[in-house]
PyMOL CGO cylinders between C-alpha atoms (Angstrom):
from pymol import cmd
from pymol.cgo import CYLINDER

trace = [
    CYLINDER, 0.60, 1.35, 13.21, 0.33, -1.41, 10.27, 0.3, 1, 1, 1, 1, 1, 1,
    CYLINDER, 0.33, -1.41, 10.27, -2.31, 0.59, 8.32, 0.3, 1, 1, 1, 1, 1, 1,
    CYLINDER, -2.31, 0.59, 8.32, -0.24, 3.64, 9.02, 0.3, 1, 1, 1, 1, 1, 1,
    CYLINDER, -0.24, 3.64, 9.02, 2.76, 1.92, 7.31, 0.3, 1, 1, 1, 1, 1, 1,
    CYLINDER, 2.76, 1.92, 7.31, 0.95, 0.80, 4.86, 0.3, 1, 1, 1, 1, 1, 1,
    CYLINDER, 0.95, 0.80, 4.86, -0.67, 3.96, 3.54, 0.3, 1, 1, 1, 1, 1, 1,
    CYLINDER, -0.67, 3.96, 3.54, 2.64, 5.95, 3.62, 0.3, 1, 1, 1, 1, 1, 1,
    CYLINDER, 2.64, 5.95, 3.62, 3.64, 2.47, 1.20, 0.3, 1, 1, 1, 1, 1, 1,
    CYLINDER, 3.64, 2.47, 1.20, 0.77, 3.05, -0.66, 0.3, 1, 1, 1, 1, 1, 1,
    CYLINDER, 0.77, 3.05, -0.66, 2.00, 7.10, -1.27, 0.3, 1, 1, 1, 1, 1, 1,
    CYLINDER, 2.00, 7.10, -1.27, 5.61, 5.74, -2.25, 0.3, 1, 1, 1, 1, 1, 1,
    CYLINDER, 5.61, 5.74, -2.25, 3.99, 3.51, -4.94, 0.3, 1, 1, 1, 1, 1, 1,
    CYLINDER, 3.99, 3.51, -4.94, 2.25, 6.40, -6.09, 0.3, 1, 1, 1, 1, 1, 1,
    CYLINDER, 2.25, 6.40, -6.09, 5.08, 8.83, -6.27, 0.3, 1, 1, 1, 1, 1, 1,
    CYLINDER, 5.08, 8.83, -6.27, 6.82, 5.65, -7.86, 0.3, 1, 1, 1, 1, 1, 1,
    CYLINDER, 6.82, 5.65, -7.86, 4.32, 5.46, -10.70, 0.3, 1, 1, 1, 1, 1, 1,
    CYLINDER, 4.32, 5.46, -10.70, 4.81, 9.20, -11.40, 0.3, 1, 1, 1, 1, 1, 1,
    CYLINDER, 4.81, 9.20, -11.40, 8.28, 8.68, -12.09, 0.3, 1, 1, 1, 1, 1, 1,
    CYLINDER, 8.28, 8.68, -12.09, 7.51, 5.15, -14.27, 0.3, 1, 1, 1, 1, 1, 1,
    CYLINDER, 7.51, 5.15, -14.27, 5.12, 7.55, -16.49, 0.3, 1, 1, 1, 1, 1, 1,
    CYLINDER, 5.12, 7.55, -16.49, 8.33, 10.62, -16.79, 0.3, 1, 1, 1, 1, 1, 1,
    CYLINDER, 8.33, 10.62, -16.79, 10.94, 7.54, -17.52, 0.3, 1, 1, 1, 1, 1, 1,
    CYLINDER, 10.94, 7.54, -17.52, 8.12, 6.38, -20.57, 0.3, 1, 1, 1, 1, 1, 1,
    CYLINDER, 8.12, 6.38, -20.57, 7.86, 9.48, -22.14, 0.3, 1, 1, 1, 1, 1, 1,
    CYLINDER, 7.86, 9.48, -22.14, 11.19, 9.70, -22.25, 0.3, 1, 1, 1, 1, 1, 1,
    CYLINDER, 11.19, 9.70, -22.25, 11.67, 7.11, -24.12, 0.3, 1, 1, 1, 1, 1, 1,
    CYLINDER, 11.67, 7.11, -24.12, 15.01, 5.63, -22.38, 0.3, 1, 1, 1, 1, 1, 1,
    CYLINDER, 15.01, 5.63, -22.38, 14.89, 2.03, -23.77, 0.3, 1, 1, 1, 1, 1, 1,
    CYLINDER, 14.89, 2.03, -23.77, 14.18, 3.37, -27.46, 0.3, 1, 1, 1, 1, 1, 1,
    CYLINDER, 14.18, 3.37, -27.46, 18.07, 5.11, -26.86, 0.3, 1, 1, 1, 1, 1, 1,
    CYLINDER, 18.07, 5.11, -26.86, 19.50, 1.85, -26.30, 0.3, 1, 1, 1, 1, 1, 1,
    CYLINDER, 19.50, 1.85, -26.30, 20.38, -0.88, -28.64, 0.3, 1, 1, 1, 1, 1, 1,
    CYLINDER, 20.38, -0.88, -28.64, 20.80, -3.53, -26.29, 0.3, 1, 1, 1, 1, 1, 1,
    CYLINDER, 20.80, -3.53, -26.29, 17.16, -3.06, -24.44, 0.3, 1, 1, 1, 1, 1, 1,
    CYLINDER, 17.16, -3.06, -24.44, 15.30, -2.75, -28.08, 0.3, 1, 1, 1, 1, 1, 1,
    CYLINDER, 15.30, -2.75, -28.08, 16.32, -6.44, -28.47, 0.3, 1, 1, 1, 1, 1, 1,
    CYLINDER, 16.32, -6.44, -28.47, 14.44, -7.68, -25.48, 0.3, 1, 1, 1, 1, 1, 1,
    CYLINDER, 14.44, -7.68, -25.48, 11.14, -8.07, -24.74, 0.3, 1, 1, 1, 1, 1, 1,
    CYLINDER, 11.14, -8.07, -24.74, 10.55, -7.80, -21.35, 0.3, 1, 1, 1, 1, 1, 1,
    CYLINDER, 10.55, -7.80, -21.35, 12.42, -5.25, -18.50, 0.3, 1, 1, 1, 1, 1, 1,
    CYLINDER, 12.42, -5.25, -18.50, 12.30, -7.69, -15.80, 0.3, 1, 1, 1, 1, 1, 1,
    CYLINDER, 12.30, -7.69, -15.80, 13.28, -11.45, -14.65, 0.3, 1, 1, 1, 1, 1, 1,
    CYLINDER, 13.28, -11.45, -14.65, 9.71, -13.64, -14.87, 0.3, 1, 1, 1, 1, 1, 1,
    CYLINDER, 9.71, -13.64, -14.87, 9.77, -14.94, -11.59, 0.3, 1, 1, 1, 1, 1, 1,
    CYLINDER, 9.77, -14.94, -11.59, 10.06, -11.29, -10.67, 0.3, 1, 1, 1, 1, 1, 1,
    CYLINDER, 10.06, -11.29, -10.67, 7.11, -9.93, -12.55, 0.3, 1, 1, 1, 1, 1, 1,
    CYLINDER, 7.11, -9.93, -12.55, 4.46, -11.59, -14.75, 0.3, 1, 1, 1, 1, 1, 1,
    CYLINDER, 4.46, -11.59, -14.75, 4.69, -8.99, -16.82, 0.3, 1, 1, 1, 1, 1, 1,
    CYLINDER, 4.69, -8.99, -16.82, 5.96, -9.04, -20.25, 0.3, 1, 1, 1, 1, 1, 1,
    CYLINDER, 5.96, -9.04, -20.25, 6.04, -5.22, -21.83, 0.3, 1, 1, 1, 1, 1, 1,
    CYLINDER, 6.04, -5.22, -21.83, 9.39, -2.78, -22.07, 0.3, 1, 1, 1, 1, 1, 1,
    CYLINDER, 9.39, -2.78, -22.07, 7.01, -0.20, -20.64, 0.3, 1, 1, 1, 1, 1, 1,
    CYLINDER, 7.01, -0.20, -20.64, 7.89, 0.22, -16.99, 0.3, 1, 1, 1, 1, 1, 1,
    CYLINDER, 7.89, 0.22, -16.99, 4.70, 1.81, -15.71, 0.3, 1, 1, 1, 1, 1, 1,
    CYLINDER, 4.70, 1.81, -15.71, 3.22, -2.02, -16.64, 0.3, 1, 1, 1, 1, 1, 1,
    CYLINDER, 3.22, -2.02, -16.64, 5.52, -2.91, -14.23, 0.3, 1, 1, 1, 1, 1, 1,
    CYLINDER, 5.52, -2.91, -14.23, 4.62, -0.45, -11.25, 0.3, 1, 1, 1, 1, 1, 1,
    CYLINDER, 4.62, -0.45, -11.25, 0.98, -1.68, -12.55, 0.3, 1, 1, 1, 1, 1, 1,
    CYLINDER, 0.98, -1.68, -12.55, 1.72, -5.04, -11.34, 0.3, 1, 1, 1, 1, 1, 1,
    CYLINDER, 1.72, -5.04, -11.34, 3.84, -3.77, -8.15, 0.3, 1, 1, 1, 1, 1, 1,
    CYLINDER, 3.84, -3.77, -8.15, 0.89, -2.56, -6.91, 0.3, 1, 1, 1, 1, 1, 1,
    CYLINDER, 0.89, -2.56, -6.91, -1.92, -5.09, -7.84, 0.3, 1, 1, 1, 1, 1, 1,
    CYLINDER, -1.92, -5.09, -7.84, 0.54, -6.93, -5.45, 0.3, 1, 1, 1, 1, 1, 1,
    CYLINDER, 0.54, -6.93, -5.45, 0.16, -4.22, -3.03, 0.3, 1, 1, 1, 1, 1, 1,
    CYLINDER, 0.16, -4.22, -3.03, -3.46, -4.14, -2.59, 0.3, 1, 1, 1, 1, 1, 1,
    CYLINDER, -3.46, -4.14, -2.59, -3.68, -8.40, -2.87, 0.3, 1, 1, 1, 1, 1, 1,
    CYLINDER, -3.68, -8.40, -2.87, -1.51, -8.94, 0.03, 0.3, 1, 1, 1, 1, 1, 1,
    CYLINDER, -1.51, -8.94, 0.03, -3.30, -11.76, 1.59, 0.3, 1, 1, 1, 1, 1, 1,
    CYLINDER, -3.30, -11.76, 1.59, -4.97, -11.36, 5.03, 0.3, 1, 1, 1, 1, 1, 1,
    CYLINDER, -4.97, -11.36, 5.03, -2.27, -11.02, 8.18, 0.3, 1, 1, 1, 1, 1, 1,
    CYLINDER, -2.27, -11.02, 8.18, -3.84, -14.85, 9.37, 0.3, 1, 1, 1, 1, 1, 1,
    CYLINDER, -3.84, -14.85, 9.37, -2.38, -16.47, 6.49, 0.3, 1, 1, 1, 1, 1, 1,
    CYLINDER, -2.38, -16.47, 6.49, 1.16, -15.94, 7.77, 0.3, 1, 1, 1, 1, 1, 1,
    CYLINDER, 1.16, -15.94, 7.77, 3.27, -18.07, 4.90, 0.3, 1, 1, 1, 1, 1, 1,
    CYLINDER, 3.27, -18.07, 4.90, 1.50, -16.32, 2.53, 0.3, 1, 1, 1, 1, 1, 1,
    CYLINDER, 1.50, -16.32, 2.53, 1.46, -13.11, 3.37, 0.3, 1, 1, 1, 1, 1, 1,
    CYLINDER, 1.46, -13.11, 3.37, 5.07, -13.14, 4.34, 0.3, 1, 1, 1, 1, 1, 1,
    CYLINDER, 5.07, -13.14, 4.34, 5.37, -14.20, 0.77, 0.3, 1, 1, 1, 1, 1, 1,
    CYLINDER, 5.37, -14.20, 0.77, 4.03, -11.16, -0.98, 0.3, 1, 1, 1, 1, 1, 1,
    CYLINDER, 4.03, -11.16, -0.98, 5.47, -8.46, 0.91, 0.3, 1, 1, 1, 1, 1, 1,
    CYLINDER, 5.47, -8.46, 0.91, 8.61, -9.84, 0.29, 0.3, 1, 1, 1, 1, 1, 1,
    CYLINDER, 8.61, -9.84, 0.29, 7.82, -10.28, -3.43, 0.3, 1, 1, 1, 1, 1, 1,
    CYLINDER, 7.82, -10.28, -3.43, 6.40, -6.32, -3.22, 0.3, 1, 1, 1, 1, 1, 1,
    CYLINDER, 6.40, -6.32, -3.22, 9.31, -5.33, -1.97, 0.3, 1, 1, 1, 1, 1, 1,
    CYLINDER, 9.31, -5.33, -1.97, 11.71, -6.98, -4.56, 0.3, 1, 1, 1, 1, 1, 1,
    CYLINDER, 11.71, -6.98, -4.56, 9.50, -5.69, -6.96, 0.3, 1, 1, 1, 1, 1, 1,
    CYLINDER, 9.50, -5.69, -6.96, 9.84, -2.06, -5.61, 0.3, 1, 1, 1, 1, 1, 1,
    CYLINDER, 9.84, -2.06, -5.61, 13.25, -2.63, -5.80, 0.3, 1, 1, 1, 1, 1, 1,
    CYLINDER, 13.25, -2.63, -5.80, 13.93, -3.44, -9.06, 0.3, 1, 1, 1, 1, 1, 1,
    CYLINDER, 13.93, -3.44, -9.06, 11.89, -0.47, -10.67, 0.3, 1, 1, 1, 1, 1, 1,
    CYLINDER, 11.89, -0.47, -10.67, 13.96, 1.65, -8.47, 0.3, 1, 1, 1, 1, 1, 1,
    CYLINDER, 13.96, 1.65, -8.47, 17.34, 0.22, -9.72, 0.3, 1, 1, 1, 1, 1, 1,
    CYLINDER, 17.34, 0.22, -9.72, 15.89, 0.87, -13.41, 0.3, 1, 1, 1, 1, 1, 1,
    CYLINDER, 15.89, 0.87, -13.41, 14.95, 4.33, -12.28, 0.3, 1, 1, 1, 1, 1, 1,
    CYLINDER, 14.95, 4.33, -12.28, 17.39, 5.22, -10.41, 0.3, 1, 1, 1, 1, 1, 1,
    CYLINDER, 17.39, 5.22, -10.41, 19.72, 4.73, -13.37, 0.3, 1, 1, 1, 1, 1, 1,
    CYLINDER, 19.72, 4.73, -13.37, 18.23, 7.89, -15.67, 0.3, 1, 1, 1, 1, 1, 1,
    CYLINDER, 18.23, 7.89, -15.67, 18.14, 11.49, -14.92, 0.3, 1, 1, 1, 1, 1, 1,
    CYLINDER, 18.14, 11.49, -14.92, 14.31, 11.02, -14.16, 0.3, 1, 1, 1, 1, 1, 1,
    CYLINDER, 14.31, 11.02, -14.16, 15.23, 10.00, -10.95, 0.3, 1, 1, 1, 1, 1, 1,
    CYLINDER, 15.23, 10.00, -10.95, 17.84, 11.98, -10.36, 0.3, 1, 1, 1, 1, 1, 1,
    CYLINDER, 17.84, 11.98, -10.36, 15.75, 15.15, -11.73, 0.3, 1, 1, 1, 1, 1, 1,
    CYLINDER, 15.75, 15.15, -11.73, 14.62, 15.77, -8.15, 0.3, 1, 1, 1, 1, 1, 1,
    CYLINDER, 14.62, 15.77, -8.15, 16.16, 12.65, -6.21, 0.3, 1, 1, 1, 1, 1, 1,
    CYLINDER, 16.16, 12.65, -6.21, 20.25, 13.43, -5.07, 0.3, 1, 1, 1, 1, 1, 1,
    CYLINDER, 20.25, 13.43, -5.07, 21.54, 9.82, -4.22, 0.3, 1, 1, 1, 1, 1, 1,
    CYLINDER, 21.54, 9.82, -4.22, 21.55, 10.38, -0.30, 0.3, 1, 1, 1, 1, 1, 1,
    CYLINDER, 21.55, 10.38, -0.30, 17.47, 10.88, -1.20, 0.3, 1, 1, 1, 1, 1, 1,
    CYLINDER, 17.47, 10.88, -1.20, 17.61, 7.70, -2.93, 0.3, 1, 1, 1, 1, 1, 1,
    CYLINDER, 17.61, 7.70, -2.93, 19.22, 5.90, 0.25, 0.3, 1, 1, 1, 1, 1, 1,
    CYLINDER, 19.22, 5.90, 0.25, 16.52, 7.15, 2.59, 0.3, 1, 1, 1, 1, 1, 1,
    CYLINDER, 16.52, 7.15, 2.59, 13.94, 6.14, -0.23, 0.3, 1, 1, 1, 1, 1, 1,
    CYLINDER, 13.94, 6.14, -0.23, 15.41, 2.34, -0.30, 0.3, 1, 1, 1, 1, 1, 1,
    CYLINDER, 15.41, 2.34, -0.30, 15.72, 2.19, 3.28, 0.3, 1, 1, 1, 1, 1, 1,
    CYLINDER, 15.72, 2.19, 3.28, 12.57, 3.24, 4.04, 0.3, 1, 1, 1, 1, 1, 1,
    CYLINDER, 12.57, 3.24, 4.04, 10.86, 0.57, 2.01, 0.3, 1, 1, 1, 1, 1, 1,
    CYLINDER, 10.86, 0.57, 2.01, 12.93, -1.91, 4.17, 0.3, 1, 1, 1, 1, 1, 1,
    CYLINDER, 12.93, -1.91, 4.17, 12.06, -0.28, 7.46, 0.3, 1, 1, 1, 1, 1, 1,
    CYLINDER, 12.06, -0.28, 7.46, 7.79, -0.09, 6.07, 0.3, 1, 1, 1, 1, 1, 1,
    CYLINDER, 7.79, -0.09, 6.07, 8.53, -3.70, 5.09, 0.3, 1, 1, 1, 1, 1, 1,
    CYLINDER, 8.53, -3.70, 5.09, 10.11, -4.80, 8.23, 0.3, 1, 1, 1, 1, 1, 1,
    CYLINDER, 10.11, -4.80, 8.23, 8.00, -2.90, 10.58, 0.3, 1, 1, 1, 1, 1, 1,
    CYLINDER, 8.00, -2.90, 10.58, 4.55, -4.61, 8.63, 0.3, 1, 1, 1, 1, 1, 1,
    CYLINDER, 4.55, -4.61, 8.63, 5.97, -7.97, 9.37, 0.3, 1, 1, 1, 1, 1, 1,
    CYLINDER, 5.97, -7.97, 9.37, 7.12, -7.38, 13.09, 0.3, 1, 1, 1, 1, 1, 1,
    CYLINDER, 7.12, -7.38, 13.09, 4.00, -6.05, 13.92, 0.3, 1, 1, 1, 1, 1, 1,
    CYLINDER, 4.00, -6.05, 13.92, 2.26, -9.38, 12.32, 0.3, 1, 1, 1, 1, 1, 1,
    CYLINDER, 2.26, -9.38, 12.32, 5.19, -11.54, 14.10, 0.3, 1, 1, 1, 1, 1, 1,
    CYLINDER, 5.19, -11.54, 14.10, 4.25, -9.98, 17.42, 0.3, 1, 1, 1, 1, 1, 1,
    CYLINDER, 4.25, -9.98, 17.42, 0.57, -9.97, 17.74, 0.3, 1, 1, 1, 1, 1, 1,
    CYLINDER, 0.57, -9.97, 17.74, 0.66, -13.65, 16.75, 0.3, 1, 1, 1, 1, 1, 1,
    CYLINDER, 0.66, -13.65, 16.75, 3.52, -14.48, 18.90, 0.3, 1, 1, 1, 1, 1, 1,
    CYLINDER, 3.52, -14.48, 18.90, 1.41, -12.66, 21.54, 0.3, 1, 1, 1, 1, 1, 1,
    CYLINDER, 1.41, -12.66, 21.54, -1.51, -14.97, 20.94, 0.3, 1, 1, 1, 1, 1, 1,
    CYLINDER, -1.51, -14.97, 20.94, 0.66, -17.86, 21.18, 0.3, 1, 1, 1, 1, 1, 1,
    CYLINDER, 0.66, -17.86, 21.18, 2.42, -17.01, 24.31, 0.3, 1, 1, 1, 1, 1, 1,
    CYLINDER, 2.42, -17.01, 24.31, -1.20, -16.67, 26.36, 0.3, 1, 1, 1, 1, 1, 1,
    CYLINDER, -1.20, -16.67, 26.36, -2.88, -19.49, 24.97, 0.3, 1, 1, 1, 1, 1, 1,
    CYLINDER, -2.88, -19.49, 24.97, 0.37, -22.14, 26.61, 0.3, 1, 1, 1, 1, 1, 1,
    CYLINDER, 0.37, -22.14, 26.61, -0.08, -19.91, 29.53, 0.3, 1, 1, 1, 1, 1, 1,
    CYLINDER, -0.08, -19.91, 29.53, -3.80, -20.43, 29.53, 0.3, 1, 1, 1, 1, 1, 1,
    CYLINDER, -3.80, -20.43, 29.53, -3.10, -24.07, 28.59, 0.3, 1, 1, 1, 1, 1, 1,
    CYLINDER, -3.10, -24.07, 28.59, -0.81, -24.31, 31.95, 0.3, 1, 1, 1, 1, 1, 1,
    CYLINDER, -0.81, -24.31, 31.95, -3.15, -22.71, 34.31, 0.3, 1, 1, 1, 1, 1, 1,
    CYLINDER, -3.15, -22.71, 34.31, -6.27, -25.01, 33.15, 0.3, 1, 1, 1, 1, 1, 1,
    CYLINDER, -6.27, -25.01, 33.15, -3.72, -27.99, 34.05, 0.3, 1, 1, 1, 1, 1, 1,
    CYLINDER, -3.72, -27.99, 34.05, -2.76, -26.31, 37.34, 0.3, 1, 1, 1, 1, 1, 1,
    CYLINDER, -2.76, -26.31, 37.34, -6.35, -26.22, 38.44, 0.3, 1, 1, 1, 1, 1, 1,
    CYLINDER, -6.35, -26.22, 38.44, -6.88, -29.66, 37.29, 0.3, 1, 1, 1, 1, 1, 1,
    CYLINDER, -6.88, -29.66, 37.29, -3.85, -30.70, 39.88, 0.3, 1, 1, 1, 1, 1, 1,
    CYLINDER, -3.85, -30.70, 39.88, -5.59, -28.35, 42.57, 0.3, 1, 1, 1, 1, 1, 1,
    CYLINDER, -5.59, -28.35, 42.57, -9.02, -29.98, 42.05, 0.3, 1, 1, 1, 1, 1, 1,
    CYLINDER, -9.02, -29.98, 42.05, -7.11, -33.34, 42.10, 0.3, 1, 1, 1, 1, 1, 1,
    CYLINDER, -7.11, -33.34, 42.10, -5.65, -32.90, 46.18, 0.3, 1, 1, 1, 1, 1, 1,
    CYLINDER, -5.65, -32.90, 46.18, -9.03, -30.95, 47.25, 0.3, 1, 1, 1, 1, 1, 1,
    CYLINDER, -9.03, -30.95, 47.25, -10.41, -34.27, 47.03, 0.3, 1, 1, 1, 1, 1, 1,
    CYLINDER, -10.41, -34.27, 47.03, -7.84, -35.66, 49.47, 0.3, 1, 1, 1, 1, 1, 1,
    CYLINDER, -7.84, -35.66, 49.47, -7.74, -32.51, 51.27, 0.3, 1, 1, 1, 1, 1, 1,
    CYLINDER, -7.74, -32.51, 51.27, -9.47, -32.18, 54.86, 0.3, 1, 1, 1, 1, 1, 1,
    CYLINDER, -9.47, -32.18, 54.86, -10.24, -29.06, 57.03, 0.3, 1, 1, 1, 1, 1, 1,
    CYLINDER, -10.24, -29.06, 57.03, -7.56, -26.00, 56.61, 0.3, 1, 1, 1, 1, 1, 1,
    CYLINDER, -7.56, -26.00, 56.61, -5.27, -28.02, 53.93, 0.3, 1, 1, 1, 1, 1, 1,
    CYLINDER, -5.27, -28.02, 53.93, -8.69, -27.65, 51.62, 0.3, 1, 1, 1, 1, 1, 1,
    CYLINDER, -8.69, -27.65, 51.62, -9.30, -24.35, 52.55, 0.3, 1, 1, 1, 1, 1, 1,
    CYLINDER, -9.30, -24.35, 52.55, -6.41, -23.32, 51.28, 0.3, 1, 1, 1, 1, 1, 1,
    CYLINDER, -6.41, -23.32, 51.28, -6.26, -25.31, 48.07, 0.3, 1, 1, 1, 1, 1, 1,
    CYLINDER, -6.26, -25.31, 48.07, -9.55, -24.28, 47.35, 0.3, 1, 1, 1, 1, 1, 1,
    CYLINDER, -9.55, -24.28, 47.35, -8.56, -20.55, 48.06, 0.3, 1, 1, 1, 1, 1, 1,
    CYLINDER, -8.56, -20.55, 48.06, -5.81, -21.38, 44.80, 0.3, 1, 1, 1, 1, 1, 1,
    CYLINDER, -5.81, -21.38, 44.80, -8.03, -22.33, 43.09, 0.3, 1, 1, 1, 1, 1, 1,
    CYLINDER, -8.03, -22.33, 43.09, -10.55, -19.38, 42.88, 0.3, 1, 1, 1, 1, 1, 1,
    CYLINDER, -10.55, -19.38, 42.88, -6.79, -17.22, 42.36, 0.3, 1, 1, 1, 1, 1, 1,
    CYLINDER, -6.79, -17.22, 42.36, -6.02, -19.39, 39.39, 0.3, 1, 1, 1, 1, 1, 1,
    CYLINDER, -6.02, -19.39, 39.39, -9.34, -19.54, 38.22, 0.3, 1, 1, 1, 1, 1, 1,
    CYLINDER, -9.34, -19.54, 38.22, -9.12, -14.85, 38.33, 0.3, 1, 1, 1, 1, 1, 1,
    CYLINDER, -9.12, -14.85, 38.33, -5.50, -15.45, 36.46, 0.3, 1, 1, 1, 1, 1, 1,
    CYLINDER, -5.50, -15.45, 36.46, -7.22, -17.46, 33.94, 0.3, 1, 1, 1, 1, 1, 1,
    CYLINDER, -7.22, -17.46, 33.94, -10.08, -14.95, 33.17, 0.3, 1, 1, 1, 1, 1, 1,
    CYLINDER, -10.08, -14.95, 33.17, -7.78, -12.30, 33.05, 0.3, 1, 1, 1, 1, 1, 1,
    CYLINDER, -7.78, -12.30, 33.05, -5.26, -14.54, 30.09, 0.3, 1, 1, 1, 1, 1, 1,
    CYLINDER, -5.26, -14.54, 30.09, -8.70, -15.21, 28.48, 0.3, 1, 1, 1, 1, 1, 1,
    CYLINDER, -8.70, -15.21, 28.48, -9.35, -11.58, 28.50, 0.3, 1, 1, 1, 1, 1, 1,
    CYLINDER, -9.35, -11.58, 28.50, -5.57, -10.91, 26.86, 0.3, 1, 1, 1, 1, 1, 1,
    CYLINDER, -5.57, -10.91, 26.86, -6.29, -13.77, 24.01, 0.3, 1, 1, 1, 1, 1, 1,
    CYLINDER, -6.29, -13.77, 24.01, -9.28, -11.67, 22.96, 0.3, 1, 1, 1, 1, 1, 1,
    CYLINDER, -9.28, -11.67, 22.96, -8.00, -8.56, 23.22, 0.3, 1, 1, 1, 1, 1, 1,
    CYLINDER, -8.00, -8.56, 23.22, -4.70, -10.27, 20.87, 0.3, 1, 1, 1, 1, 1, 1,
    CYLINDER, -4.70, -10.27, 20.87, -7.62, -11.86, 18.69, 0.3, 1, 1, 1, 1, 1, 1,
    CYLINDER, -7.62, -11.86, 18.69, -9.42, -8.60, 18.05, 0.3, 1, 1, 1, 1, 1, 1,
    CYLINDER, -9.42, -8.60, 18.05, -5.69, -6.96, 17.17, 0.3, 1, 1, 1, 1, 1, 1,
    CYLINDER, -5.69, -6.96, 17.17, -5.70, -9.51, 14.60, 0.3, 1, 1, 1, 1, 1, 1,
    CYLINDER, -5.70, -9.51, 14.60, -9.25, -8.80, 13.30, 0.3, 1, 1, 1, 1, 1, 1,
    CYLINDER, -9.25, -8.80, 13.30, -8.21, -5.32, 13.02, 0.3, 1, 1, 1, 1, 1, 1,
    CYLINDER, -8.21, -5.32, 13.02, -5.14, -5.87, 10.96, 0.3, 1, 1, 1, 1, 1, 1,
    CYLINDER, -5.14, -5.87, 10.96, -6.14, -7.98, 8.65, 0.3, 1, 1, 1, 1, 1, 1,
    CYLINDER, -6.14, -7.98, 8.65, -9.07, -5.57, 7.74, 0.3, 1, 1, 1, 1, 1, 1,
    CYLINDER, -9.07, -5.57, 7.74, -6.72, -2.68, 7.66, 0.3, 1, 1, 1, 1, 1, 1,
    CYLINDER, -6.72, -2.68, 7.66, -4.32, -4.34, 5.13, 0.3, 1, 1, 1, 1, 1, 1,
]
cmd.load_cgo(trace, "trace")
């Protein structure tokens, strides 16, 4: 589902660049006083860029795209998709501002377009927040079972005749619950794998 999300991103950055290259020609910031006197489009801690051309700006949108870090580094990954998608955000408000965009874009369009960014955005992050959350949840549970056993090997040794029987008995069923929440944390691990090399 992640690489999924990701590819229809990568189309939308695509189509995006398209529109940077129609808004260029055009020439829109040569038309206004106000943007001839400044030398960059964008807020610095938005972009690193530093042109009044906006397709250097898509440029750097998606150099941020295909950088996002690997799914395991959580902080940081967290970080640049929320960077990407301020980033996609503010070309659109510049875009979405000239008759390029609204050449073949009604507003509703532009809505859905937003939104869907959001929804990629926020589906590419739940699905990262739930496989690790996944991980976490089985390794405490395979964290509480190795203590349970512990406990049970504990009374087996003070256990005589039916009493151990039946303690040992819990055991071997804890010991098949625990193979079977090993099997899940591999399974969760190999998600992960997956993910990360599907970024």
């Amino acid at each position: 589902m992640k690489a999924q999300v990701l590819e229809r991103l990568s189309i939308q950055i695509e189509k995006i660049k398209r529109d940077a290259k129609s808004f260029d020609n055009a020439k829109w910031f040569d038309k206004n006083r106000y943007m001839r006197s400044k030398h960059r489009l964008f807020d610095p801690t938005l972009f690193n860029t530093r042109s009044m051309i906006l397709l250097d700006y898509v440029d750097e949108l998606s150099q941020t795209y295909i950088n996002l870090p690997p799914l395991a580094h959580r902080r940081s990954y967290k970080y640049a998709i929320e960077r990407l998608t301020a980033q996609l955000e503010a070309v659109i408000r510049v875009l979405k501002s000239t008759p390029v965009w609204q050449k073949d874009l009604d507003s509703n369009k532009f809505v859905k377009k937003k939104t869907y960014y959001k929804k990629a955005v926020k589906k590419i992050m739940q699905s990262s927040h739930d496989l690790h959350q996944e991980l976490a949840k089985n390794k405490e549970f395979e964290r509480r079972l190795l203590v349970m056993i512990e406990d049970k090997k504990a009374l087996l040794h003070k256990a005589r005749g039916d009493k151990a029987s039946e303690i040992n008995l819990d055991i071997l069923t804890t010991h098949g619950r625990l193979g079977r929440c090993r099997k899940a944390i591999s399974a969760t691990e190999d998600k992960i794998k997956i993910a990360e090399k599907t970024k």
